[in-house]
mmJSON file of the N, C-alpha and C atoms, coordinates in Angstrom:
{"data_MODEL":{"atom_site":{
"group_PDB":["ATOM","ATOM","ATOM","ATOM","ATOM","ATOM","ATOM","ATOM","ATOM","ATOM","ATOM","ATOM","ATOM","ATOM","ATOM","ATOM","ATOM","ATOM","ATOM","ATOM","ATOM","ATOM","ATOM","ATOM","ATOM","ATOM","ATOM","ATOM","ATOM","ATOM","ATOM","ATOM","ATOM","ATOM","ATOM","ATOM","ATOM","ATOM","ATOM","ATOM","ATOM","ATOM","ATOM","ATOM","ATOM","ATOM","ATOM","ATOM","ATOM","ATOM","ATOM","ATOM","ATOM","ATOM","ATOM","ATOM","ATOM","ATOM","ATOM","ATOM","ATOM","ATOM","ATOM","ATOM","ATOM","ATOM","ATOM","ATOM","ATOM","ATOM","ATOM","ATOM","ATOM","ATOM","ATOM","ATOM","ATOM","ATOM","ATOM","ATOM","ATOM","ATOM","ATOM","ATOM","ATOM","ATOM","ATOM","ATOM","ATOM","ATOM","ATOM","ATOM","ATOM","ATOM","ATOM","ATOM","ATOM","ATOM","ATOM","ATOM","ATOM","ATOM","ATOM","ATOM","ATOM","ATOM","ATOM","ATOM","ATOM","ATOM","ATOM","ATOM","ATOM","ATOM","ATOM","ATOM","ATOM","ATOM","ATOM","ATOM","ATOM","ATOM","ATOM","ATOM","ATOM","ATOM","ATOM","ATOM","ATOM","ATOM","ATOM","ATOM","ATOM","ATOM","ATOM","ATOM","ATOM","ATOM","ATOM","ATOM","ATOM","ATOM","ATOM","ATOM","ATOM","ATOM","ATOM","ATOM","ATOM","ATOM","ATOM","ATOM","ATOM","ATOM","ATOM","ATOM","ATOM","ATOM","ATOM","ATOM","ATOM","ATOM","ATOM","ATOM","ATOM","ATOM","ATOM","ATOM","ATOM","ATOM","ATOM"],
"id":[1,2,3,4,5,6,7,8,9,10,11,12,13,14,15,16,17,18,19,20,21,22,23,24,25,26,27,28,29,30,31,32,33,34,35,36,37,38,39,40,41,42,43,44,45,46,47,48,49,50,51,52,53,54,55,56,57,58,59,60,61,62,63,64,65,66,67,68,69,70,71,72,73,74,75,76,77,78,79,80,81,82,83,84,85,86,87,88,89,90,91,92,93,94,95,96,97,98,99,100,101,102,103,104,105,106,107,108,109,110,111,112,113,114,115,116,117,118,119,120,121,122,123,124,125,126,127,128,129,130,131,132,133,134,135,136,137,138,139,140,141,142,143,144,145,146,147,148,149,150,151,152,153,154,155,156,157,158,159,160,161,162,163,164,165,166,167,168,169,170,171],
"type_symbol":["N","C","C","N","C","C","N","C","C","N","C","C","N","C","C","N","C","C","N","C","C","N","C","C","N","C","C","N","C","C","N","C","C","N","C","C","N","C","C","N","C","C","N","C","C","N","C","C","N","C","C","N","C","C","N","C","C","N","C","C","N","C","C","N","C","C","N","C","C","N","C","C","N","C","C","N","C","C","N","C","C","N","C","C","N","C","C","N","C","C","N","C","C","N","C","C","N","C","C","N","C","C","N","C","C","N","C","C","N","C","C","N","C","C","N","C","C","N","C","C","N","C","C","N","C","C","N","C","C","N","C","C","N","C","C","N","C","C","N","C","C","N","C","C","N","C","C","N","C","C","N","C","C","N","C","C","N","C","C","N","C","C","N","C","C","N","C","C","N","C","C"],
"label_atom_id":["N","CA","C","N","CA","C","N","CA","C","N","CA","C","N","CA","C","N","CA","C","N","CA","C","N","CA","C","N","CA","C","N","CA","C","N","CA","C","N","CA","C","N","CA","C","N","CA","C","N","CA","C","N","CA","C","N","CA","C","N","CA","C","N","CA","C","N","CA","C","N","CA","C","N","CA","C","N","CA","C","N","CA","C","N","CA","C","N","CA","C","N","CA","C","N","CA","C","N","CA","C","N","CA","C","N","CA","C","N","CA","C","N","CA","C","N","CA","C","N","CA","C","N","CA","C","N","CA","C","N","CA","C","N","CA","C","N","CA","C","N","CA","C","N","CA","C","N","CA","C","N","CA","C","N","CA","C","N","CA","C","N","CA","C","N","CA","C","N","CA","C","N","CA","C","N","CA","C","N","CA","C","N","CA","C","N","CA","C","N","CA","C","N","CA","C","N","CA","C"],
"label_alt_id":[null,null,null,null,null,null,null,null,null,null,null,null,null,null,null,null,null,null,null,null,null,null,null,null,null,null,null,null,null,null,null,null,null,null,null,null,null,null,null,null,null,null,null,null,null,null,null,null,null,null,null,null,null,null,null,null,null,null,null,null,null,null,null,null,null,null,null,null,null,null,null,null,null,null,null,null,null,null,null,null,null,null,null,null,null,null,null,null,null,null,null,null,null,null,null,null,null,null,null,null,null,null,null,null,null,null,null,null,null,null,null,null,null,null,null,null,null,null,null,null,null,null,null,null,null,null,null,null,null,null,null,null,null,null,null,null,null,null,null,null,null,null,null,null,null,null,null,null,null,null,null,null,null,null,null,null,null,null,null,null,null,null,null,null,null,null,null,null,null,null,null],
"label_comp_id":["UNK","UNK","UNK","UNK","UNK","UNK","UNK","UNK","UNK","UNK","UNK","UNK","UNK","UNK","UNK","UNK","UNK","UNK","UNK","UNK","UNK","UNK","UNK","UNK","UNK","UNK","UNK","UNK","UNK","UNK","UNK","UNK","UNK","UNK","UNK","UNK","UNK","UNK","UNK","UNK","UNK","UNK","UNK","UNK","UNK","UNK","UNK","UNK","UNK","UNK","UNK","UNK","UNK","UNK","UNK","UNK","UNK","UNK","UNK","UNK","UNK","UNK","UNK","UNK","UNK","UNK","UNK","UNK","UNK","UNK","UNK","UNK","UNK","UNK","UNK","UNK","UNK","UNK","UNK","UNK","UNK","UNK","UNK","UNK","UNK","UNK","UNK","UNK","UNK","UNK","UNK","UNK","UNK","UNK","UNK","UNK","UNK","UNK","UNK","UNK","UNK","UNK","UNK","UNK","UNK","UNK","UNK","UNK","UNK","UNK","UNK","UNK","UNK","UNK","UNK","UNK","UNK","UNK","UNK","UNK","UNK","UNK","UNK","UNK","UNK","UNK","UNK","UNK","UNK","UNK","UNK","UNK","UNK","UNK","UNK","UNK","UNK","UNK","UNK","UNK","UNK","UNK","UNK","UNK","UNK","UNK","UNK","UNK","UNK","UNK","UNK","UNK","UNK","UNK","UNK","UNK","UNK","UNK","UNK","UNK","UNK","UNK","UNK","UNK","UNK","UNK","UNK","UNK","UNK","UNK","UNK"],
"label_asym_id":["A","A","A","A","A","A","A","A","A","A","A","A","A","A","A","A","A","A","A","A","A","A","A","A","A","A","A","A","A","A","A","A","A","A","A","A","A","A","A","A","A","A","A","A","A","A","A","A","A","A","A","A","A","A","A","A","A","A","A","A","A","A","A","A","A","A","A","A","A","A","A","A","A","A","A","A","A","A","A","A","A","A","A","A","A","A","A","A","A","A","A","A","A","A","A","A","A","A","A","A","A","A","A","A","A","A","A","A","A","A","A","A","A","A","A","A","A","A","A","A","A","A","A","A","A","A","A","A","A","A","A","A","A","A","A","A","A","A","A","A","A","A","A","A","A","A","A","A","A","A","A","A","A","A","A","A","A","A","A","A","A","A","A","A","A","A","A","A","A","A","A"],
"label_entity_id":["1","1","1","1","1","1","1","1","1","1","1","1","1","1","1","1","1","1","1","1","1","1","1","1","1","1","1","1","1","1","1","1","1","1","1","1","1","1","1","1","1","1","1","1","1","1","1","1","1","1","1","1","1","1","1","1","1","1","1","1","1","1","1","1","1","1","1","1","1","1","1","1","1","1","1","1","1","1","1","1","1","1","1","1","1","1","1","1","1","1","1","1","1","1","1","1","1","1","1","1","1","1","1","1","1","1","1","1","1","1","1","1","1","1","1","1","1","1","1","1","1","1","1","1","1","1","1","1","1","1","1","1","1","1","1","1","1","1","1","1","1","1","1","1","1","1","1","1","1","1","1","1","1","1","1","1","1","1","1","1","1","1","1","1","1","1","1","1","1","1","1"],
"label_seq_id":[1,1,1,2,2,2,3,3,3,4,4,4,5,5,5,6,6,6,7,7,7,8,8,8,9,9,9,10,10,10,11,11,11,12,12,12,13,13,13,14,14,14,15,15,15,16,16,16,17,17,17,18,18,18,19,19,19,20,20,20,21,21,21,22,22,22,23,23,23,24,24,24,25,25,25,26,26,26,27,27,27,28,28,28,29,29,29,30,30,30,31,31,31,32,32,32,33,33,33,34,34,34,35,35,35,36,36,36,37,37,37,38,38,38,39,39,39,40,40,40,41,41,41,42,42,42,43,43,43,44,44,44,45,45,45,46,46,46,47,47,47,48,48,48,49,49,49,50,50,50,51,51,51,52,52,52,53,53,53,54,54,54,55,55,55,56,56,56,57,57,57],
"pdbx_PDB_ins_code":[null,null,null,null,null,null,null,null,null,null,null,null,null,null,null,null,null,null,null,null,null,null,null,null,null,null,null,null,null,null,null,null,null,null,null,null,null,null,null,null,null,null,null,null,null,null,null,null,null,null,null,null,null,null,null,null,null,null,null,null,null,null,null,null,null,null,null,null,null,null,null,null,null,null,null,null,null,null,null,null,null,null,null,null,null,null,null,null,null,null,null,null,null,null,null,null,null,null,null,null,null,null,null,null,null,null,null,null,null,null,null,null,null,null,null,null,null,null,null,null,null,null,null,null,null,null,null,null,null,null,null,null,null,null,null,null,null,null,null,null,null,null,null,null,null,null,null,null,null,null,null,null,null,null,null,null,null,null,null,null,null,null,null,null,null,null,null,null,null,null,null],
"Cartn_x":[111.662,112.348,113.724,114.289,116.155,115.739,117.028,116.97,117.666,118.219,119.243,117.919,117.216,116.286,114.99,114.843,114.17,114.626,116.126,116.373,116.549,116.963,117.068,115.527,114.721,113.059,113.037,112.827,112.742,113.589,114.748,116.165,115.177,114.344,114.082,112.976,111.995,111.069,111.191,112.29,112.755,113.278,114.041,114.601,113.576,112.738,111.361,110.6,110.668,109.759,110.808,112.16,112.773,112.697,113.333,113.12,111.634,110.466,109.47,108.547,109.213,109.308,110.438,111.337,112.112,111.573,110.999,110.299,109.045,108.571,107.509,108.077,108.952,109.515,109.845,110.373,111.47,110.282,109.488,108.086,109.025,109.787,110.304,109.058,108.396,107.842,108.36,109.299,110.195,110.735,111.332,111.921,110.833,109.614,108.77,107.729,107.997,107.151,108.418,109.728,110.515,110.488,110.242,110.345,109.199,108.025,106.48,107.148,107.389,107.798,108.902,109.899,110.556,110.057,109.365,108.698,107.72,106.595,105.827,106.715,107.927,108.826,108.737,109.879,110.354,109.133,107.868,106.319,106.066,106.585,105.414,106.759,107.855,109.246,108.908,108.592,108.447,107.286,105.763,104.804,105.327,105.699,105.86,106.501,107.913,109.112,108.053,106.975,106.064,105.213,104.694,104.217,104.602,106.068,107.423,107.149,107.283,107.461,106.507,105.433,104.019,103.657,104.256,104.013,104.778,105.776,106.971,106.348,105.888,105.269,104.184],
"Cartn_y":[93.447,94.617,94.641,95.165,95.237,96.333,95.797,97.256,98.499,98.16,99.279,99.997,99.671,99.783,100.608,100.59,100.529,101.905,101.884,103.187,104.645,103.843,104.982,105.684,104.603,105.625,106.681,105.733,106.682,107.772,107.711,108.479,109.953,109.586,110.405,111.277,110.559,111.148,112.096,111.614,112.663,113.938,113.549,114.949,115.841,114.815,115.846,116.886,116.034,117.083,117.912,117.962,118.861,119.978,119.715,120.711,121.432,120.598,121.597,122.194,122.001,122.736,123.909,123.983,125.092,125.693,125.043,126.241,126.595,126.555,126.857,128.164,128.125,128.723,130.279,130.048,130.998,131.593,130.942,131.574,131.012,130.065,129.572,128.555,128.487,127.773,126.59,126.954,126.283,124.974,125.098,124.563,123.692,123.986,123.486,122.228,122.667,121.355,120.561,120.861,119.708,119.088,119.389,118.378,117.575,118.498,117.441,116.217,116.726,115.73,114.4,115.327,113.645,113.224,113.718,112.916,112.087,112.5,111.412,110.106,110.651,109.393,108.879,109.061,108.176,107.098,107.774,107.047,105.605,106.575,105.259,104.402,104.621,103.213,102.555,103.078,102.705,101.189,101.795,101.211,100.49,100.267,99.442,98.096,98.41,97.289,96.3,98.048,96.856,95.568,95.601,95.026,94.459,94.106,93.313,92.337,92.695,91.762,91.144,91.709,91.054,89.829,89.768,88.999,87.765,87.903,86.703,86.033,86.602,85.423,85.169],
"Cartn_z":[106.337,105.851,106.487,106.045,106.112,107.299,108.376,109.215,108.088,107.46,106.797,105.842,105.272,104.585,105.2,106.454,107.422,107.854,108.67,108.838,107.666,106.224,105.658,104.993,105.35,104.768,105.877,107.244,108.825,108.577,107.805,107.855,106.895,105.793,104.699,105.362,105.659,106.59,107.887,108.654,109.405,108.844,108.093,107.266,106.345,105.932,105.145,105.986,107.439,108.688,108.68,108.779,109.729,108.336,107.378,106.159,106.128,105.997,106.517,107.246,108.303,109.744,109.593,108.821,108.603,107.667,106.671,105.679,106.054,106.617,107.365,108.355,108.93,110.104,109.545,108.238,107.417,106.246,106.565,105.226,103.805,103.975,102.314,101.992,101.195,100.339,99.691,98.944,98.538,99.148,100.267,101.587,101.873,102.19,102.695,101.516,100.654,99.324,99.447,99.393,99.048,100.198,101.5,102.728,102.627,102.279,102.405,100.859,99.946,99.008,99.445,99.932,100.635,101.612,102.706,103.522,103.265,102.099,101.555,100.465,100.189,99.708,100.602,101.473,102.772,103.164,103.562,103.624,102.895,101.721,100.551,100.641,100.644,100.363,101.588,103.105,104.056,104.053,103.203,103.341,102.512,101.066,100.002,100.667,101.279,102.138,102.87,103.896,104.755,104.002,102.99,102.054,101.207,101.187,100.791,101.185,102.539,103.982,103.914,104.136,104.417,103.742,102.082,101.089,101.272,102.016,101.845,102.78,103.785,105.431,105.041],
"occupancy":[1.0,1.0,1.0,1.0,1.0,1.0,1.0,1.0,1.0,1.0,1.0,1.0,1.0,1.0,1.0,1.0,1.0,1.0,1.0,1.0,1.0,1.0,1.0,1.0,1.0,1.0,1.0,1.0,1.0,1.0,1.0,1.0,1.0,1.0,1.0,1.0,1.0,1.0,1.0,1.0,1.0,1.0,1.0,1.0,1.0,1.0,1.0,1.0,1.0,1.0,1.0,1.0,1.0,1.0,1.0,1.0,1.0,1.0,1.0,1.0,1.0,1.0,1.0,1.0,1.0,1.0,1.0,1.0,1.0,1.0,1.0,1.0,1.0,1.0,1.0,1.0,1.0,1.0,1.0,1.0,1.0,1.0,1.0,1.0,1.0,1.0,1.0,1.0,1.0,1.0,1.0,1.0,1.0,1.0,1.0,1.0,1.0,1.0,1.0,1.0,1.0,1.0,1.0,1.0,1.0,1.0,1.0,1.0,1.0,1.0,1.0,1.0,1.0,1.0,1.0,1.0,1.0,1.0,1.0,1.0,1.0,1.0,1.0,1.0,1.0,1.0,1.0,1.0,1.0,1.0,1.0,1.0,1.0,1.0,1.0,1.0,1.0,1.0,1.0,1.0,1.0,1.0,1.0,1.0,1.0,1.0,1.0,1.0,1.0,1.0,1.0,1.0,1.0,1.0,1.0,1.0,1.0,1.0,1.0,1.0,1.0,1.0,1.0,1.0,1.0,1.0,1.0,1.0,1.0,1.0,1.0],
"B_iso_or_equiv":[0.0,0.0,0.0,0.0,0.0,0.0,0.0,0.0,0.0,0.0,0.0,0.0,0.0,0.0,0.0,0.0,0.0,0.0,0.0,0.0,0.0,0.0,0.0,0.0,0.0,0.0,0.0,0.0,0.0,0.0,0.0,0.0,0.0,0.0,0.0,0.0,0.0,0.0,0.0,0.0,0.0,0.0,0.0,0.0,0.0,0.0,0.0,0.0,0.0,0.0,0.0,0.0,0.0,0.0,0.0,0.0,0.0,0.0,0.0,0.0,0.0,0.0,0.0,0.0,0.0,0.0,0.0,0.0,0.0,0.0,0.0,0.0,0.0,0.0,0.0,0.0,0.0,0.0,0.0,0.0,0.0,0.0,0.0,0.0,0.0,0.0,0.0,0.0,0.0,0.0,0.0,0.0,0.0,0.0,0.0,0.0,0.0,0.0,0.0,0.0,0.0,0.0,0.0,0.0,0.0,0.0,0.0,0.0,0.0,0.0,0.0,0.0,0.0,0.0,0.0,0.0,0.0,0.0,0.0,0.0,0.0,0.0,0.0,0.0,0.0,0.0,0.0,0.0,0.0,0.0,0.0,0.0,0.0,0.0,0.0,0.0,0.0,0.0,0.0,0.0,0.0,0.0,0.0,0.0,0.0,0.0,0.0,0.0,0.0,0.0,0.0,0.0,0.0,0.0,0.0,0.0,0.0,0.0,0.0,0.0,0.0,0.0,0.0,0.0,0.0,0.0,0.0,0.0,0.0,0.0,0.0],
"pdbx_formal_charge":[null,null,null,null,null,null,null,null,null,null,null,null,null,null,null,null,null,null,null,null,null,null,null,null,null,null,null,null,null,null,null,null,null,null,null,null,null,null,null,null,null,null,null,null,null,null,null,null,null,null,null,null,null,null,null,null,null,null,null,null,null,null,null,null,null,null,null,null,null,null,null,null,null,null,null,null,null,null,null,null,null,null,null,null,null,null,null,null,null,null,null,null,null,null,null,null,null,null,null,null,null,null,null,null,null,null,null,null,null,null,null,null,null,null,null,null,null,null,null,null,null,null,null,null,null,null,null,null,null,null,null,null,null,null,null,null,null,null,null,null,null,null,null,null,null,null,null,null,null,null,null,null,null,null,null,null,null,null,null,null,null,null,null,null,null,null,null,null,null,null,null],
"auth_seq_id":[1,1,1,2,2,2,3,3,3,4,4,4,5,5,5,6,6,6,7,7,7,8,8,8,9,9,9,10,10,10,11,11,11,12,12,12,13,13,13,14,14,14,15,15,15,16,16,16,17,17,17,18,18,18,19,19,19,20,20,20,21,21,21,22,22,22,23,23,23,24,24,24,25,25,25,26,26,26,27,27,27,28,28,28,29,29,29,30,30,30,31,31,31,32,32,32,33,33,33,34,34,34,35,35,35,36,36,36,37,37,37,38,38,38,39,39,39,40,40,40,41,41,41,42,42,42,43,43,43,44,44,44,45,45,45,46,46,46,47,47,47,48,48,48,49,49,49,50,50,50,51,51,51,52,52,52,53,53,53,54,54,54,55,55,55,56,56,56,57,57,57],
"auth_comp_id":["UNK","UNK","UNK","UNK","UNK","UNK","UNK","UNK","UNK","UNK","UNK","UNK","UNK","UNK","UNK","UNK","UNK","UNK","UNK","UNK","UNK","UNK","UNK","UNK","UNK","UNK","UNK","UNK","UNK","UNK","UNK","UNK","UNK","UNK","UNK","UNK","UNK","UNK","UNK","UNK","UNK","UNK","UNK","UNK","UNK","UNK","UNK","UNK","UNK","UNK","UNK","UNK","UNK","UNK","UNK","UNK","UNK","UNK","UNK","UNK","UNK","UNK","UNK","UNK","UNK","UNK","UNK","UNK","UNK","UNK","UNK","UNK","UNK","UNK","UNK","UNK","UNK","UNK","UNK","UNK","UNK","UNK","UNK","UNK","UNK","UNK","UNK","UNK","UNK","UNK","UNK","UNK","UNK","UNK","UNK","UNK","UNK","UNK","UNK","UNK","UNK","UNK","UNK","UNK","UNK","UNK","UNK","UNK","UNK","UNK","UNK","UNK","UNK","UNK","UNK","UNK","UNK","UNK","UNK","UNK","UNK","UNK","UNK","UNK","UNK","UNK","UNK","UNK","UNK","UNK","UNK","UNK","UNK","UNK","UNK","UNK","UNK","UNK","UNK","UNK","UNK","UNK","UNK","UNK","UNK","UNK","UNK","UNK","UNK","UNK","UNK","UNK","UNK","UNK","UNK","UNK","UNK","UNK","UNK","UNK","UNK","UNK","UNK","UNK","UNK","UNK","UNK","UNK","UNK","UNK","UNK"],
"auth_asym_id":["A","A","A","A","A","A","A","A","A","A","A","A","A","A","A","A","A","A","A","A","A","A","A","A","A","A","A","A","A","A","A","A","A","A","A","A","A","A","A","A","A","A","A","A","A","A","A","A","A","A","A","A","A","A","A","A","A","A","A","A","A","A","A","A","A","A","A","A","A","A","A","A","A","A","A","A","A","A","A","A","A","A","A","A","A","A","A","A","A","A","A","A","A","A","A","A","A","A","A","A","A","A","A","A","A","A","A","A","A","A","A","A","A","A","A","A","A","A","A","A","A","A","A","A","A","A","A","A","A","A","A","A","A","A","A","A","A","A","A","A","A","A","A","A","A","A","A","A","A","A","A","A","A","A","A","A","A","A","A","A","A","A","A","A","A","A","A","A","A","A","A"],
"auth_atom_id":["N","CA","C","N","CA","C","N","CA","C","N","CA","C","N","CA","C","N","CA","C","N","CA","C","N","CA","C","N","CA","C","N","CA","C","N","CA","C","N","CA","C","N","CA","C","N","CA","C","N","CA","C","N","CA","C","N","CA","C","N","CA","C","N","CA","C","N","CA","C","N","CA","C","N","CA","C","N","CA","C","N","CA","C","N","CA","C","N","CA","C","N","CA","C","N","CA","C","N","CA","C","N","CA","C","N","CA","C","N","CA","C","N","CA","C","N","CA","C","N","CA","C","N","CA","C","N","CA","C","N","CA","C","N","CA","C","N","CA","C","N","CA","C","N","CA","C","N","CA","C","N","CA","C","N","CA","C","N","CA","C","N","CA","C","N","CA","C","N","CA","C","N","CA","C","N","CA","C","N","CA","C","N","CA","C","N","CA","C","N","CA","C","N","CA","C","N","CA","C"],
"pdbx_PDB_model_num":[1,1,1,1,1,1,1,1,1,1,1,1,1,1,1,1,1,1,1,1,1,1,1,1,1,1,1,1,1,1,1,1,1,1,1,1,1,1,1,1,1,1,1,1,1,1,1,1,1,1,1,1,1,1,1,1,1,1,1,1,1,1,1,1,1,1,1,1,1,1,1,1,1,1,1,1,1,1,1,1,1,1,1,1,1,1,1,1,1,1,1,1,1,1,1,1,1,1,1,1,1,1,1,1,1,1,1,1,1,1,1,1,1,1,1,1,1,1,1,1,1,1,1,1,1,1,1,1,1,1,1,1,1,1,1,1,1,1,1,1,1,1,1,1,1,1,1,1,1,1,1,1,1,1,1,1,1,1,1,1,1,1,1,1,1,1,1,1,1,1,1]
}}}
């Protein structure tokens, strides 16, 4: 996996927690599905790359 590739899932996932950990915080709902939603992006691009990788070695 690309570090660049690498940091921007880590990059998505961090930001999905911090968004809902704030909607959580603030009682937004709202706030809080779109963070669980990009954080399970960030996840699955994360696992997919790992399994990129895995295939080429």
């Amino acid at each position: 996996m690309g570090i660049g590739k690498k940091l921007q899932n880590i990059g998505h996932i961090a930001e999905g927690k911090s968004k809902e950990s704030t909607g959580k915080a603030v009682g937004n709902e709202s706030l809080e599905m779109k963070g669980k939603a990009e954080k399970i992006k960030g996840m699955v691009k994360h696992a997919a790359e790992k399994a990129k990788d895995a295939l080429k070695h």
